[in-house]
C-alpha positions as CSV (number, residue, x, y, z in Angstrom):
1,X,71.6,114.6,117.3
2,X,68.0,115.3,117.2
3,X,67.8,117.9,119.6
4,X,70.6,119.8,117.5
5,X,69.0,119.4,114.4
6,X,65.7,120.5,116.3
7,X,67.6,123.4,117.4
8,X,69.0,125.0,114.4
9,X,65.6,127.1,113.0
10,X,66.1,129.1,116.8
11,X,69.9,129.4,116.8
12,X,71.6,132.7,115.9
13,X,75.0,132.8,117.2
14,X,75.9,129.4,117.9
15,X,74.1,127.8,114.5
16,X,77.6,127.2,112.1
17,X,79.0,125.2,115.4
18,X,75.7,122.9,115.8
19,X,75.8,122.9,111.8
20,X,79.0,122.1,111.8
21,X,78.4,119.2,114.8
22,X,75.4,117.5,113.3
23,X,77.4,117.4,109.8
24,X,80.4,115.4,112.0
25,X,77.7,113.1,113.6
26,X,76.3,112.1,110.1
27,X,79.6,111.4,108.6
28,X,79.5,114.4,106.5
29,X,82.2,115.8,108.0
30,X,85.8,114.7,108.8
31,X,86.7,115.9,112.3
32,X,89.4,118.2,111.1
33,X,86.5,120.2,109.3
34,X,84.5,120.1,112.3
35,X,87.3,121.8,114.1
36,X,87.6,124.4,111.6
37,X,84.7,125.4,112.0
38,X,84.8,125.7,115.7
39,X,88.3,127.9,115.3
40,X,86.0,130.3,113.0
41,X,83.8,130.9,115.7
42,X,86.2,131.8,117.9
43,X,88.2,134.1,115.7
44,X,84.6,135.4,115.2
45,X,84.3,136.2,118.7
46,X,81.0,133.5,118.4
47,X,82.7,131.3,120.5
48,X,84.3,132.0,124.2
49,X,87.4,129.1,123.7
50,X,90.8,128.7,122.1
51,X,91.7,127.5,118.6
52,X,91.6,124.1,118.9
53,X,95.1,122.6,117.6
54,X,93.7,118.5,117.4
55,X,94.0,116.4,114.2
56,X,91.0,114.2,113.2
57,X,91.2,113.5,109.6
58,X,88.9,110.9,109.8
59,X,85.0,111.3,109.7
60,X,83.0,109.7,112.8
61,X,81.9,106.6,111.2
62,X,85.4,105.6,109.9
63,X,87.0,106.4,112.8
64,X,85.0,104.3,115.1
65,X,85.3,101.8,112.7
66,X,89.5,102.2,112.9
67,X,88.9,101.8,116.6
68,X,90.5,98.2,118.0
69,X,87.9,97.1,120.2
70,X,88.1,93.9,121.8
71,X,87.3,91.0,119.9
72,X,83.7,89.7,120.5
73,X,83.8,86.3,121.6
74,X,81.0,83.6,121.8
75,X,79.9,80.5,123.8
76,X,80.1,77.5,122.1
77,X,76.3,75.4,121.9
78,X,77.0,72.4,123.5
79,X,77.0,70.0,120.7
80,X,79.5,72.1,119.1
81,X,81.6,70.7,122.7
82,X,80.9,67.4,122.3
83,X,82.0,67.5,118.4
84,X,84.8,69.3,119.4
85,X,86.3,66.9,122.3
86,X,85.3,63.7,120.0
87,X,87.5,65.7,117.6
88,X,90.1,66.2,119.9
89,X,90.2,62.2,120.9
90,X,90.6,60.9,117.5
91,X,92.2,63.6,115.7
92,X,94.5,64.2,118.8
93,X,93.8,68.5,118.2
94,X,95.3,71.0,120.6
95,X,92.9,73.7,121.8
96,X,94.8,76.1,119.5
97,X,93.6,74.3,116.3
98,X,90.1,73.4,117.4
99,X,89.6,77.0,118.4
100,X,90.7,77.8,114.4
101,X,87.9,75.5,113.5
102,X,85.3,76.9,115.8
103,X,85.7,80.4,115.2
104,X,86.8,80.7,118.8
105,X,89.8,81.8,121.7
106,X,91.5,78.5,123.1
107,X,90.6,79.4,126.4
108,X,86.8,78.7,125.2
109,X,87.5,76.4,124.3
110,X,89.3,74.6,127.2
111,X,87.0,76.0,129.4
112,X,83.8,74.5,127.9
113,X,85.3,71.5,128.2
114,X,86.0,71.9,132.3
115,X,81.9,73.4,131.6
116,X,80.1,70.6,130.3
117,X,82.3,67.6,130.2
């Protein structure tokens, strides 16, 4: 993004399409705008494509934040095992419900214990 913006004060013909990119990349922008204003430039003859047909109503940032990445998962600290499986022998937990408490997939959970027990 900062070469673009470095770029505008030199640009003549392509300068509305790097405007209109650096505008998407700051979240100024939904991506249906930005492809607006890459259609004008090639019913301007600025711009050597076809009209672009795509829907992005979104702008960058919310999109990627509509994205469903995978969930990040942690370790548990070793004292958090040892709480855990003393919790599991008097409590009588499953590795469902101490992974609830932990913040954490079962399979951590059942793993740390193979891990460090």
């Amino acid at each position: 993004m900062l070469v673009l913006k470095s770029m505008l004060p030199f640009l003549d013909k392509k300068r509305s399409q790097v405007h209109g990119a650096v505008s998407y990349l700051e979240d100024k922008i939904s991506g249906d705008e930005f492809i607006k204003v890459l259609n004008e430039a090639v019913i301007a003859k600025r711009r050597s494509s076809s009209i672009i047909g795509a829907q992005m109503p979104y702008t960058k940032g919310r999109a990627k934040g509509m994205r469903n990445p995978r969930p990040q998962s942690r370790s548990l600290k070793r004292e958090e095992v040892k709480e855990a499986k003393q919790k599991r022998d008097t409590l009588g937990l499953t590795y469902r419900e101490l992974a609830k408490i932990y913040g954490v997939n079962a399979g951590t959970i059942h793993r740390a214990f193979r891990l460090y027990l």
